[in-house]
CHARMM internal coordinates of N, CA and C (Angstrom, degrees):
IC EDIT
DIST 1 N 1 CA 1.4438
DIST 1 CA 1 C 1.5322
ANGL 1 N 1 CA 1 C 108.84
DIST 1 C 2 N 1.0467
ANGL 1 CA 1 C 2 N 99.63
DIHE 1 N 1 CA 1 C 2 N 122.33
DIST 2 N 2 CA 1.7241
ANGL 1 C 2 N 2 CA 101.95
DIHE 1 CA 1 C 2 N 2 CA 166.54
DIST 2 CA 2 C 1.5053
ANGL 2 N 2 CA 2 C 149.11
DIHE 1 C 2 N 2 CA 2 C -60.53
DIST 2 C 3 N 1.4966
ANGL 2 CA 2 C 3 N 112.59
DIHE 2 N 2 CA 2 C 3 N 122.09
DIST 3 N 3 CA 2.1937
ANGL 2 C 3 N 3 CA 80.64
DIHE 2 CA 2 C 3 N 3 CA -150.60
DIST 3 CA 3 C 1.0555
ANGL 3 N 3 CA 3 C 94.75
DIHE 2 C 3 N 3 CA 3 C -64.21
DIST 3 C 4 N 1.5523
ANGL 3 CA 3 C 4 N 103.62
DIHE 3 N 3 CA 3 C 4 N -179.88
DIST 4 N 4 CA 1.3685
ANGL 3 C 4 N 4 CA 143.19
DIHE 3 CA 3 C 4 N 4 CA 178.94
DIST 4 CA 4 C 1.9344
ANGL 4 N 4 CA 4 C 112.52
DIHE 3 C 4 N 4 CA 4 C -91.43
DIST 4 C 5 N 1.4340
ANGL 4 CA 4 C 5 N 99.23
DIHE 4 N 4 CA 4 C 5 N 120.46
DIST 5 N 5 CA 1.6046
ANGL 4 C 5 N 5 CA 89.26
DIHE 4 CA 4 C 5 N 5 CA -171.27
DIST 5 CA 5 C 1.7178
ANGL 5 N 5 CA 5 C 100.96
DIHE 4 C 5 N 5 CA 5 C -107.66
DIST 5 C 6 N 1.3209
ANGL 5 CA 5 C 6 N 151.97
DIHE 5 N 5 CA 5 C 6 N 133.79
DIST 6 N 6 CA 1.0615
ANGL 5 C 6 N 6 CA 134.42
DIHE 5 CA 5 C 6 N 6 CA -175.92
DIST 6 CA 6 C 1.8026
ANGL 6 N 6 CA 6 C 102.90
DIHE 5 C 6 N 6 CA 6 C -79.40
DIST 6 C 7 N 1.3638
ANGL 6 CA 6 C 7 N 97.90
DIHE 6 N 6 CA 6 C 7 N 140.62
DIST 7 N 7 CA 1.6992
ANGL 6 C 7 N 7 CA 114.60
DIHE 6 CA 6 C 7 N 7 CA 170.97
DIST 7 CA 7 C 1.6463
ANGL 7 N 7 CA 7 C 115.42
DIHE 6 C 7 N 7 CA 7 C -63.06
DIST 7 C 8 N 0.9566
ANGL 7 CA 7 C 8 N 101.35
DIHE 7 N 7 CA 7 C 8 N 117.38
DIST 8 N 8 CA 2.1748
ANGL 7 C 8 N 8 CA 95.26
DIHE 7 CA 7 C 8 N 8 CA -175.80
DIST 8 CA 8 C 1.3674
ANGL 8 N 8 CA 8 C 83.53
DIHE 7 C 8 N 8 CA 8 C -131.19
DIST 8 C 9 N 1.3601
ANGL 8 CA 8 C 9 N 100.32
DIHE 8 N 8 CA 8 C 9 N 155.60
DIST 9 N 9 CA 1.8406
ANGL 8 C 9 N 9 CA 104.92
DIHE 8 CA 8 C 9 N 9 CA 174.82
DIST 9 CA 9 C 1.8042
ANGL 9 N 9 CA 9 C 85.94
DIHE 8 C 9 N 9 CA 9 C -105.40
DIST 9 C 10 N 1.5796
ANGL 9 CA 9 C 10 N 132.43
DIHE 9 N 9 CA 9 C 10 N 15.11
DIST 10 N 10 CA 1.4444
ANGL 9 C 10 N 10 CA 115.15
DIHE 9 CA 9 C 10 N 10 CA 147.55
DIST 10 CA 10 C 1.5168
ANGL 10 N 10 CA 10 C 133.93
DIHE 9 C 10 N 10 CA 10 C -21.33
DIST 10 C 11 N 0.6939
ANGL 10 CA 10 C 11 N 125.53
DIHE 10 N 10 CA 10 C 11 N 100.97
DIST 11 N 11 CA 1.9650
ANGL 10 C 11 N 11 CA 114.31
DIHE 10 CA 10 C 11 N 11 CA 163.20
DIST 11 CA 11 C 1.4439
ANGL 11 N 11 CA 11 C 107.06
DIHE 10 C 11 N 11 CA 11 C 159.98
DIST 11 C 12 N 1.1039
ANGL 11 CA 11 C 12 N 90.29
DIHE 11 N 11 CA 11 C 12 N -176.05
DIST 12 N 12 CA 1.8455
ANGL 11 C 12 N 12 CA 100.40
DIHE 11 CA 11 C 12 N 12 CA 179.44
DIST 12 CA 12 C 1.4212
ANGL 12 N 12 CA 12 C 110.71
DIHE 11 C 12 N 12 CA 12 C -89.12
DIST 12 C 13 N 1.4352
ANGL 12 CA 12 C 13 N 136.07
DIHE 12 N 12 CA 12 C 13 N 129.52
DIST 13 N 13 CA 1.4899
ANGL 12 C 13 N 13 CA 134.29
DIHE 12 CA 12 C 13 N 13 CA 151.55
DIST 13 CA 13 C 1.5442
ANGL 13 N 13 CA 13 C 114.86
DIHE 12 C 13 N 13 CA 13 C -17.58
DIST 13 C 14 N 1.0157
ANGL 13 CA 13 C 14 N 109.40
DIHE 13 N 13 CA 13 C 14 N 109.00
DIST 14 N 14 CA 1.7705
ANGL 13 C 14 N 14 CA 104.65
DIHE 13 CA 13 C 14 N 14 CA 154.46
DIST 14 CA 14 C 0.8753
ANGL 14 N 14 CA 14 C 136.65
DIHE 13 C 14 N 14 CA 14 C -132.17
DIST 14 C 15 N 1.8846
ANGL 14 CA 14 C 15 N 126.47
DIHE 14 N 14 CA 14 C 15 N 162.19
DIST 15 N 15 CA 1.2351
ANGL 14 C 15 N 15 CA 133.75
DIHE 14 CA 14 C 15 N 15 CA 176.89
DIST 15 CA 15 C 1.5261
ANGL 15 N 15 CA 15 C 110.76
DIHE 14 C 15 N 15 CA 15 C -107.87
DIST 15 C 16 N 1.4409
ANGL 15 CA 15 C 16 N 153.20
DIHE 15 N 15 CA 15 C 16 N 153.36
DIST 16 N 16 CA 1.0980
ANGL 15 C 16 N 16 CA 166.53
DIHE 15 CA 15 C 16 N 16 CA 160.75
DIST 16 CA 16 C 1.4223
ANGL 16 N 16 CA 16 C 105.43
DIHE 15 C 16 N 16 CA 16 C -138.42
DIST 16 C 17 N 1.3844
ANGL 16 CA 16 C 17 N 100.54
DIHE 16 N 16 CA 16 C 17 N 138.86
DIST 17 N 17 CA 1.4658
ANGL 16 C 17 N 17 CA 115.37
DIHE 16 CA 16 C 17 N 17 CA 172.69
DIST 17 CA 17 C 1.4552
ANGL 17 N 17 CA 17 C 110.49
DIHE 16 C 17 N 17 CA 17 C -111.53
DIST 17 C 18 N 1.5444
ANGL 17 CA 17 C 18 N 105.25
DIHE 17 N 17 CA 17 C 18 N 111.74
DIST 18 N 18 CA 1.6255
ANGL 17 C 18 N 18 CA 113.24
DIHE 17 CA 17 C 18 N 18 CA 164.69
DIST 18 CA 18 C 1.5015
ANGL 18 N 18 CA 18 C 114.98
DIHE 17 C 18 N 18 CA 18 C -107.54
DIST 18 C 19 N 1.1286
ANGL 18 CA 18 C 19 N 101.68
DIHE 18 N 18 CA 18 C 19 N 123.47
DIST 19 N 19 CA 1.5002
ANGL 18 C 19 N 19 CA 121.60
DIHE 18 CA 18 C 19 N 19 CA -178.09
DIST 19 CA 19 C 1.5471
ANGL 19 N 19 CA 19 C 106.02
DIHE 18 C 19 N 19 CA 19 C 36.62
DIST 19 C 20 N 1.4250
ANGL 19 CA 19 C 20 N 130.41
DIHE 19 N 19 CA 19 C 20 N -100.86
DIST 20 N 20 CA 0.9487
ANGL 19 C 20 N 20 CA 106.22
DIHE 19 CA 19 C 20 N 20 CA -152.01
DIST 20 CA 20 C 1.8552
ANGL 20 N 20 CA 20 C 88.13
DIHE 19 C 20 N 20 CA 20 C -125.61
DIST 20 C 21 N 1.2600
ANGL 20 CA 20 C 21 N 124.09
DIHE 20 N 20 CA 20 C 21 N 52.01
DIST 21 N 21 CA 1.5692
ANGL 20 C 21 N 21 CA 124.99
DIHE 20 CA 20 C 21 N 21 CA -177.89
DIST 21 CA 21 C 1.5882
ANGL 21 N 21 CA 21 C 95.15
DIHE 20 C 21 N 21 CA 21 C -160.83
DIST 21 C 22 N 0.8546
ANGL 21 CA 21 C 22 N 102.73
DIHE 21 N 21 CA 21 C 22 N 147.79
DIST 22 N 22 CA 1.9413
ANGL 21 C 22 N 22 CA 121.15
DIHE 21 CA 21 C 22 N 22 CA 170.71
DIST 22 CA 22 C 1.2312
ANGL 22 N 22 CA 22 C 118.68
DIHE 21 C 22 N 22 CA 22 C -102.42
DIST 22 C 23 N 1.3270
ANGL 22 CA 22 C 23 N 136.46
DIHE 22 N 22 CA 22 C 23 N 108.27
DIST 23 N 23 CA 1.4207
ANGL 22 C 23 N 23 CA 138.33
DIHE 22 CA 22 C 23 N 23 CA 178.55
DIST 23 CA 23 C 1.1063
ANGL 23 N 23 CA 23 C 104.89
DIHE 22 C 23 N 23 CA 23 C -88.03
DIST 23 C 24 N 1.6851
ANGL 23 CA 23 C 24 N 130.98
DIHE 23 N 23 CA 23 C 24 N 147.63
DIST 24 N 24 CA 1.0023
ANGL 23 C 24 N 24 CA 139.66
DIHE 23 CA 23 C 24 N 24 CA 179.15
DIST 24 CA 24 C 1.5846
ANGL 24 N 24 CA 24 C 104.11
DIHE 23 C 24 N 24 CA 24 C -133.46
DIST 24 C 25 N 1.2668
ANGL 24 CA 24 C 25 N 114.13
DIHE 24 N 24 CA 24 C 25 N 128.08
DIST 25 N 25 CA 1.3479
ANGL 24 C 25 N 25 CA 115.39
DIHE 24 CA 24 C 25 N 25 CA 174.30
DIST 25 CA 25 C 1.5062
ANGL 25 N 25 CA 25 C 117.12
DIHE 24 C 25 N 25 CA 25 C -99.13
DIST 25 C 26 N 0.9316
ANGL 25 CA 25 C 26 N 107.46
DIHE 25 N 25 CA 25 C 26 N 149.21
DIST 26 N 26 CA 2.0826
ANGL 25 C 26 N 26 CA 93.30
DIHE 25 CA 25 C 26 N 26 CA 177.61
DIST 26 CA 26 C 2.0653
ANGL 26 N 26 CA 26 C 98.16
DIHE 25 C 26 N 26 CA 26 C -156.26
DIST 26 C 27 N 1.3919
ANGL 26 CA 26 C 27 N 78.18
DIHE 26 N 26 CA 26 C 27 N 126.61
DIST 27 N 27 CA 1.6427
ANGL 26 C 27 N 27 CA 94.35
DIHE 26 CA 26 C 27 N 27 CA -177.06
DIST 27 CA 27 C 1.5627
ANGL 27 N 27 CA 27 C 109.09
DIHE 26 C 27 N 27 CA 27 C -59.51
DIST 27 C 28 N 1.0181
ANGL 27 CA 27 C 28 N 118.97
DIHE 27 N 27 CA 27 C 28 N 119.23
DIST 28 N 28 CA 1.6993
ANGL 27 C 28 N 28 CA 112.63
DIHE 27 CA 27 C 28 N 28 CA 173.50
DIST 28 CA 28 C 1.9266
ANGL 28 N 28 CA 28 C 116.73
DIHE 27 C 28 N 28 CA 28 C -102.31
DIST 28 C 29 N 1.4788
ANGL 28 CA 28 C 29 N 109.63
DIHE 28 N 28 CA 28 C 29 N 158.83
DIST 29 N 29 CA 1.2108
ANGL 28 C 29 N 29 CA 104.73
DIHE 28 CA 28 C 29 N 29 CA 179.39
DIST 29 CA 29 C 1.2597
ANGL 29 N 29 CA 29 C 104.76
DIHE 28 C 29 N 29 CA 29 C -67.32
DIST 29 C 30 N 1.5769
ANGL 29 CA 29 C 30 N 112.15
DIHE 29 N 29 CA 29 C 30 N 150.00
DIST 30 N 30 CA 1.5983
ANGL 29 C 30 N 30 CA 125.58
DIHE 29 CA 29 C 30 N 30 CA 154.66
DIST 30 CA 30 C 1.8105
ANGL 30 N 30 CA 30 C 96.55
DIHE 29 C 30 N 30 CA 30 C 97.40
DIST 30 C 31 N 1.4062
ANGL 30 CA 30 C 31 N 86.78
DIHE 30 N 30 CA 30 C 31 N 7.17
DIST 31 N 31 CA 2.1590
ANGL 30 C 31 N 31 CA 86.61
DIHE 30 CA 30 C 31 N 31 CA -177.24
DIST 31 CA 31 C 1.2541
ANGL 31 N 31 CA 31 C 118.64
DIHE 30 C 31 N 31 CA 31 C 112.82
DIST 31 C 32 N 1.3338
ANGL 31 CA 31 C 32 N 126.08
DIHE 31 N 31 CA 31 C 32 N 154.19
DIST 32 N 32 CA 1.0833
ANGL 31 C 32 N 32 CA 141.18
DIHE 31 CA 31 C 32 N 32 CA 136.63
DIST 32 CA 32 C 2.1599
ANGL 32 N 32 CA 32 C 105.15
DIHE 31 C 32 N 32 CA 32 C 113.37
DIST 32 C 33 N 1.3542
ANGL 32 CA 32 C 33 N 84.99
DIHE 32 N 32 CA 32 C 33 N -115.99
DIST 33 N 33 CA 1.6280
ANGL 32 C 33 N 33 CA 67.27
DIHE 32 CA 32 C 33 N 33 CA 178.39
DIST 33 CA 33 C 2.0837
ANGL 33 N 33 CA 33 C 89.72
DIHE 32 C 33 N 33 CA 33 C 174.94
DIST 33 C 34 N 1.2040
ANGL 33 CA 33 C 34 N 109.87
DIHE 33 N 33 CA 33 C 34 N 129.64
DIST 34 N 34 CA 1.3830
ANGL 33 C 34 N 34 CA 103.34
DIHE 33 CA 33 C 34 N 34 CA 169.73
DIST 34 CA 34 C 1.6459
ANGL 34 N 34 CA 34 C 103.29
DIHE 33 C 34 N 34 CA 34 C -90.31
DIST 34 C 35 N 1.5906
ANGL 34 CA 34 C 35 N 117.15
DIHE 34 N 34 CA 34 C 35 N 159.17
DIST 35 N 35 CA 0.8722
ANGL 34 C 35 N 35 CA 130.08
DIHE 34 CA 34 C 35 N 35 CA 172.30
DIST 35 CA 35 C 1.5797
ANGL 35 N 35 CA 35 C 126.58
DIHE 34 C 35 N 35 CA 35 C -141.58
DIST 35 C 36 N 1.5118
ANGL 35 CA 35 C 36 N 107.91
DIHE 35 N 35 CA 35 C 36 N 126.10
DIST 36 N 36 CA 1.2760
ANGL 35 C 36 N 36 CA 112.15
DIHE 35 CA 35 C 36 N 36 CA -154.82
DIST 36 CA 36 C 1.7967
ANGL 36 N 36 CA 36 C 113.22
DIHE 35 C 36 N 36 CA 36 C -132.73
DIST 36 C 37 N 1.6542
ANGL 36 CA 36 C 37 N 100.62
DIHE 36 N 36 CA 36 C 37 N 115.50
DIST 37 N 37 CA 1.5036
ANGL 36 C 37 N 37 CA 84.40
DIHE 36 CA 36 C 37 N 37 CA -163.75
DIST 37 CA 37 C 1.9292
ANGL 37 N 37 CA 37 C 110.72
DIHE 36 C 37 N 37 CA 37 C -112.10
DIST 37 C 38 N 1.2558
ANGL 37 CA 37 C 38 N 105.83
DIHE 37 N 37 CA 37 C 38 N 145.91
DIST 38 N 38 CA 1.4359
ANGL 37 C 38 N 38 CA 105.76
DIHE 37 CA 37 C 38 N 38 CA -140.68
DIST 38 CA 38 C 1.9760
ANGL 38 N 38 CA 38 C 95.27
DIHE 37 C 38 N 38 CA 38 C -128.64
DIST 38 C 39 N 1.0539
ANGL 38 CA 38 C 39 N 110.40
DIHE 38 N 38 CA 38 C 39 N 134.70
DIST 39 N 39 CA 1.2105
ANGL 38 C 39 N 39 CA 114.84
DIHE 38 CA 38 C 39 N 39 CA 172.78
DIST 39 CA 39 C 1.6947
ANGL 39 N 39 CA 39 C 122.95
DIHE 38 C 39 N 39 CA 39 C -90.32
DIST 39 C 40 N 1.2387
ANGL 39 CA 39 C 40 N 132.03
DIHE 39 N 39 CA 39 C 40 N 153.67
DIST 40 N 40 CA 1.6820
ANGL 39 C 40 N 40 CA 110.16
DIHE 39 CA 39 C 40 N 40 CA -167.23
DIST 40 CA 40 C 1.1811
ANGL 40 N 40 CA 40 C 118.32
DIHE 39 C 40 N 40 CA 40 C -49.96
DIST 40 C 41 N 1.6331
ANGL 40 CA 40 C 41 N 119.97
DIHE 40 N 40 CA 40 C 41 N -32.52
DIST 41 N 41 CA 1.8457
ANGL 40 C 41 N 41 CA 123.13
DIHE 40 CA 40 C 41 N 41 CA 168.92
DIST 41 CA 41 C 1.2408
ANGL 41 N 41 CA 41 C 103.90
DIHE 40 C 41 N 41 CA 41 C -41.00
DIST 41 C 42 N 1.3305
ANGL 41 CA 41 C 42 N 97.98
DIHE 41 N 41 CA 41 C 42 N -78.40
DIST 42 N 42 CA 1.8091
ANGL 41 C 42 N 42 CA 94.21
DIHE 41 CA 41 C 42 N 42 CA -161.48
DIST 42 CA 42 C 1.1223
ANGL 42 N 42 CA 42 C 107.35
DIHE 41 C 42 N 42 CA 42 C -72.96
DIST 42 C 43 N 1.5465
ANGL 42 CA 42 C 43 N 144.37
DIHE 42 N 42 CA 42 C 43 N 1.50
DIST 43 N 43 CA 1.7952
ANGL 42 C 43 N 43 CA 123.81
DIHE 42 CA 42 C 43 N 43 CA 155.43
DIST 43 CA 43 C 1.6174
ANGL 43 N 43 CA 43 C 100.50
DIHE 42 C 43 N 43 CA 43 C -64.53
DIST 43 C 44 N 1.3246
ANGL 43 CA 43 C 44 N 107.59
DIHE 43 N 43 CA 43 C 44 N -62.47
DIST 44 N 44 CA 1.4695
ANGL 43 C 44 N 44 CA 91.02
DIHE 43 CA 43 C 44 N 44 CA -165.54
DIST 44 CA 44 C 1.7229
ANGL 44 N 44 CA 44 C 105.43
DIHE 43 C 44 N 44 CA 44 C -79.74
DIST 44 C 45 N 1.1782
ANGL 44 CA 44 C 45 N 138.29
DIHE 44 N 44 CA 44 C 45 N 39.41
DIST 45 N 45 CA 1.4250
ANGL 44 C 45 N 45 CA 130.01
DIHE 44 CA 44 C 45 N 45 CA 131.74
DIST 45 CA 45 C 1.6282
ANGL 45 N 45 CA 45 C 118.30
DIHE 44 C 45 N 45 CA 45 C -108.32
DIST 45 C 46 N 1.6867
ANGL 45 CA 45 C 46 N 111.13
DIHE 45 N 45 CA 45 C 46 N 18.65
DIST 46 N 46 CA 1.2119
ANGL 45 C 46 N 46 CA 109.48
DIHE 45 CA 45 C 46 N 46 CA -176.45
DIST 46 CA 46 C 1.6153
ANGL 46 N 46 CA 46 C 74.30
DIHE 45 C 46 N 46 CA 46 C -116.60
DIST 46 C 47 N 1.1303
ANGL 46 CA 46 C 47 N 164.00
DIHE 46 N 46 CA 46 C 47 N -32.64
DIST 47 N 47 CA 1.5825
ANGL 46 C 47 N 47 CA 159.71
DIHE 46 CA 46 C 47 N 47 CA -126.53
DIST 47 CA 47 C 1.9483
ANGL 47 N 47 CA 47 C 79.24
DIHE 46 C 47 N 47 CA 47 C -121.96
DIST 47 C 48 N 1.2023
ANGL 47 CA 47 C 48 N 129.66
DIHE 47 N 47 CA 47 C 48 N -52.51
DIST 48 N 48 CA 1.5179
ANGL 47 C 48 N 48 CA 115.71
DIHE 47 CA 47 C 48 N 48 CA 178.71
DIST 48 CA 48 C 1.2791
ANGL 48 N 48 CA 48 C 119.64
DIHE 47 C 48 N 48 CA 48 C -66.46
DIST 48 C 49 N 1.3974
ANGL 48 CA 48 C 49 N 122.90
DIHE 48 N 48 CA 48 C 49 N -38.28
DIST 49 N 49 CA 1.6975
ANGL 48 C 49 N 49 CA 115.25
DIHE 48 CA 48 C 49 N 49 CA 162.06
DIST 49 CA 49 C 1.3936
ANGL 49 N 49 CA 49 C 114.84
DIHE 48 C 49 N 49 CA 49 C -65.76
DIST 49 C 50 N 0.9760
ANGL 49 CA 49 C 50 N 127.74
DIHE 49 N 49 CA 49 C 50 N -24.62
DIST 50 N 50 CA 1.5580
ANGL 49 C 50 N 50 CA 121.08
DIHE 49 CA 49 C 50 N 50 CA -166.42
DIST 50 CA 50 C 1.6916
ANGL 50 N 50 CA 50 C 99.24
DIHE 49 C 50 N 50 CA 50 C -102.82
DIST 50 C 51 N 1.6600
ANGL 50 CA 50 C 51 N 115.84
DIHE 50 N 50 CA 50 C 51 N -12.98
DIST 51 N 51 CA 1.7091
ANGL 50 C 51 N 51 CA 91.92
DIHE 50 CA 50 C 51 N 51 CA 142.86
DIST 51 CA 51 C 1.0562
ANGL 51 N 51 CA 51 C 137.09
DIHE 50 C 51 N 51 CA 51 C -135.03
DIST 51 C 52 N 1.5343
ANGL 51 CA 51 C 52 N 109.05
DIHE 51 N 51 CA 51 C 52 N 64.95
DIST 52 N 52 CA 1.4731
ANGL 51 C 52 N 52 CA 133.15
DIHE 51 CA 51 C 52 N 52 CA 179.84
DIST 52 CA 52 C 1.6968
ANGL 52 N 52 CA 52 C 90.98
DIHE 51 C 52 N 52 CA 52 C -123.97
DIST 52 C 53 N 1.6525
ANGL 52 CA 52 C 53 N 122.84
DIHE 52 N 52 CA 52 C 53 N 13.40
DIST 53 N 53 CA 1.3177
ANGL 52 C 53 N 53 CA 111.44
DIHE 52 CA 52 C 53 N 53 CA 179.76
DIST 53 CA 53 C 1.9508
ANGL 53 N 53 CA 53 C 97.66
DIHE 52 C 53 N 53 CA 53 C -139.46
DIST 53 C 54 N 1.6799
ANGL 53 CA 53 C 54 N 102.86
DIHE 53 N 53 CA 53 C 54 N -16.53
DIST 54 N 54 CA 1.7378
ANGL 53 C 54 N 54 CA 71.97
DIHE 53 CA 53 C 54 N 54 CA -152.74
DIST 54 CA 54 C 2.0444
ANGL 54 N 54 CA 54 C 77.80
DIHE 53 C 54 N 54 CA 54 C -100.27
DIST 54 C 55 N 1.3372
ANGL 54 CA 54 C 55 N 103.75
DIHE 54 N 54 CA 54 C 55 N -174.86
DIST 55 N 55 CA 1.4332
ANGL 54 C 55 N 55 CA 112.51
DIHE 54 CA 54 C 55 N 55 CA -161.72
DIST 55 CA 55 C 1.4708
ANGL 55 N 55 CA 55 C 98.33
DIHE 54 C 55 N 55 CA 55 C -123.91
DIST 55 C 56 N 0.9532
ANGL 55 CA 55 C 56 N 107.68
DIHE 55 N 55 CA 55 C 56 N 137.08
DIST 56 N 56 CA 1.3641
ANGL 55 C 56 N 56 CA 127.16
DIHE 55 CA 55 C 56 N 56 CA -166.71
DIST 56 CA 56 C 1.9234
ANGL 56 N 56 CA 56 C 99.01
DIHE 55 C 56 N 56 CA 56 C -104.95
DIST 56 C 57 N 1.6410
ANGL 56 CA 56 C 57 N 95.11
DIHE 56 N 56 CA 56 C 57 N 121.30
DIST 57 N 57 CA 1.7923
ANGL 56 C 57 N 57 CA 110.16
DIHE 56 CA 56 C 57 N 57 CA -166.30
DIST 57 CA 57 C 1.5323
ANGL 57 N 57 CA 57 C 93.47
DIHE 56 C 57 N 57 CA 57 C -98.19
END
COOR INIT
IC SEED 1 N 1 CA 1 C
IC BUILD
């Protein structure tokens, strides 16, 4: 039987590039982890909305 690992949305955000798509992992509350896989279009139209909003310190 295989152990049992508990689900934590602990860790750092990440990106990995497999072959020709980018996975992005992102820790969510209450556990686990969403996962979102993104082709170079939609990273860089997800990297242009997200800085037309966040503010640069």
């Amino acid at each position: 039987m295989a152990a049992m690992k508990p689900r934590t949305g602990d860790g750092p955000m990440e990106v990995v590039r497999e072959q020709r798509k980018l996975v992005m992992r992102i820790p969510t509350d209450g556990g686990g982890r969403l996962v979102v896989e993104l082709n170079d279009e939609e990273a860089q139209e997800l990297k242009d909305a997200l800085d037309g909003v966040i503010k640069v310190a």
